[in-house]
C-alpha positions as CSV (number, residue, x, y, z in Angstrom):
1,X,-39.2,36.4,12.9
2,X,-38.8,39.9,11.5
3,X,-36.8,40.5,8.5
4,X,-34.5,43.1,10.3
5,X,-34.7,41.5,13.3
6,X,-31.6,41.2,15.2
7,X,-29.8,37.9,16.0
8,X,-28.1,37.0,19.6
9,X,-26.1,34.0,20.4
10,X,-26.1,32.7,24.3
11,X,-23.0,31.2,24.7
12,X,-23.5,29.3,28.7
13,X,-24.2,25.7,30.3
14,X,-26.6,26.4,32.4
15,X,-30.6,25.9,30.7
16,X,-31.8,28.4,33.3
17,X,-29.3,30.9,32.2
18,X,-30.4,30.7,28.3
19,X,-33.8,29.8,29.2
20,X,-33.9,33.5,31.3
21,X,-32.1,35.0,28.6
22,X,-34.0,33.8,25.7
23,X,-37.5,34.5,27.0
24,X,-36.1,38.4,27.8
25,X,-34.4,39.0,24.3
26,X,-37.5,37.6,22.2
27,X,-39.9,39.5,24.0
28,X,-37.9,42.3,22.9
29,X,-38.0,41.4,19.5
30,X,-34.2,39.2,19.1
31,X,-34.1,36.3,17.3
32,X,-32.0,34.0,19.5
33,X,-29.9,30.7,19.3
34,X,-28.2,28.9,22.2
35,X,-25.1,27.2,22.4
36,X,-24.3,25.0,25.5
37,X,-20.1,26.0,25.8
38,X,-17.2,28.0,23.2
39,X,-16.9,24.9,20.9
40,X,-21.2,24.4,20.5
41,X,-20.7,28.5,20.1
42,X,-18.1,28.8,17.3
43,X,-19.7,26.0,15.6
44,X,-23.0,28.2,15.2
45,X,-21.0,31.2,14.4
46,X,-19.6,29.4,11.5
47,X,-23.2,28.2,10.0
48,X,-25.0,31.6,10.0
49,X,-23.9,35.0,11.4
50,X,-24.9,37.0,14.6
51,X,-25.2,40.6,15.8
52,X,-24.2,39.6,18.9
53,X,-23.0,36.6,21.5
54,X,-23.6,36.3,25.3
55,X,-21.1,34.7,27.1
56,X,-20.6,33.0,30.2
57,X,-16.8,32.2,31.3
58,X,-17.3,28.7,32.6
59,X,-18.2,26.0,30.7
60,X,-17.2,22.7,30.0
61,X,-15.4,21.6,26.8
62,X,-14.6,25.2,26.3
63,X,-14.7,28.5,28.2
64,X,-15.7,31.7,27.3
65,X,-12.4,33.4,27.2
66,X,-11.1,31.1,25.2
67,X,-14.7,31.2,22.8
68,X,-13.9,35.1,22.6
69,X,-9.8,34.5,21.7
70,X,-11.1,32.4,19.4
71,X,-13.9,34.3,18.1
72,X,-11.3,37.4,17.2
73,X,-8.7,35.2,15.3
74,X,-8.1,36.7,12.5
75,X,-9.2,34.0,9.8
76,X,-13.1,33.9,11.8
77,X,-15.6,35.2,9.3
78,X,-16.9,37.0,12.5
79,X,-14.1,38.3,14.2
80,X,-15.8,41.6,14.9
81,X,-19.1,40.9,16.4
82,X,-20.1,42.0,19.4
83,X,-19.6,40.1,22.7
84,X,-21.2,40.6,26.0
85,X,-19.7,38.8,28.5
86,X,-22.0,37.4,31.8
87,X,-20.4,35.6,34.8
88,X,-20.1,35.4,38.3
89,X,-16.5,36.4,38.4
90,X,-17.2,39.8,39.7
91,X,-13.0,40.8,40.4
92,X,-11.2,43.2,38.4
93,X,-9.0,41.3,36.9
94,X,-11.9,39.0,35.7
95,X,-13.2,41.5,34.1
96,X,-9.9,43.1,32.3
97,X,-9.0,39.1,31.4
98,X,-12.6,39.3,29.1
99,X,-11.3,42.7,27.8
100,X,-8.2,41.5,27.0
101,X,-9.3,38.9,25.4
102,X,-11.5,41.0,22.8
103,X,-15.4,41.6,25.0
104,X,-16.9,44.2,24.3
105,X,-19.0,44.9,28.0
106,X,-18.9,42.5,30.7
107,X,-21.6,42.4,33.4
108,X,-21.8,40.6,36.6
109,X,-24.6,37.7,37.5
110,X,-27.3,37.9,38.4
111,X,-28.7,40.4,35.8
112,X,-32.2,41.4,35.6
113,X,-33.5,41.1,32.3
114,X,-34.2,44.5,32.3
115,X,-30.7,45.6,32.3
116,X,-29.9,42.8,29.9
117,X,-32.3,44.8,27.2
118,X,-30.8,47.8,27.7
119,X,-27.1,46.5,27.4
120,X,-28.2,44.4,24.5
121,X,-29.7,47.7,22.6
122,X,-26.8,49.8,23.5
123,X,-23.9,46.9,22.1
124,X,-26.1,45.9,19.1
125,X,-29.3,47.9,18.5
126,X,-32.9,47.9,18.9
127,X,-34.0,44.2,17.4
């Protein structure tokens, strides 16, 4: 790990998902942690701070919506880092609900983890 380096939470259920994830955003030079739903996620965010969270909507325990409503409370120590939202929801409304509810960017599944990179540089900078 890199002193400047760059720290991303995945926020989703699925291993594949984080697993794909993960490998992408440390090859690009991220440190990364991985939370398996919203309540796993906030619990992280309160231990030890991050530039930036990927999140999926549905998960067990709790979603990502409700993760990000959370998240932007204002009495959370990191109500203003930067959320990417991934799902399958693909509607508009899905996508205005996760604005609404204080993302930053929302992209559709599947992403290739080349477009991941480049979304993850753009919200939070180069690792």
């Amino acid at each position: 790990m890199s002193v400047g380096s760059k720290r991303v939470l995945i926020v989703d259920d699925a291993a594949l998902v984080r697993a794909y994830y993960r490998q992408a955003l440390e090859r690009a030079g991220y440190e990364v942690d991985e939370a398996l739903n919203g309540l796993e996620g906030l619990e992280k965010v309160l231990m030890q701070p991050f530039d930036l969270a990927i999140v999926d909507v549905n998960m067990p325990q709790m979603d990502g919506m409700t993760f990000i409503r959370t998240l932007r409370g204002k009495d959370m120590p990191m109500a203003a880092m930067v959320i990417l939202v991934t799902s399958t929801e693909a509607k508009e409304h899905d996508i205005a609900a996760a604005r609404h509810a204080g993302a930053n960017f929302y992209l559709t599944k599947p992403i290739s983890q080349e477009s991941l990179i480049e979304h993850v540089v753009l919200l939070c900078g180069a690792a």
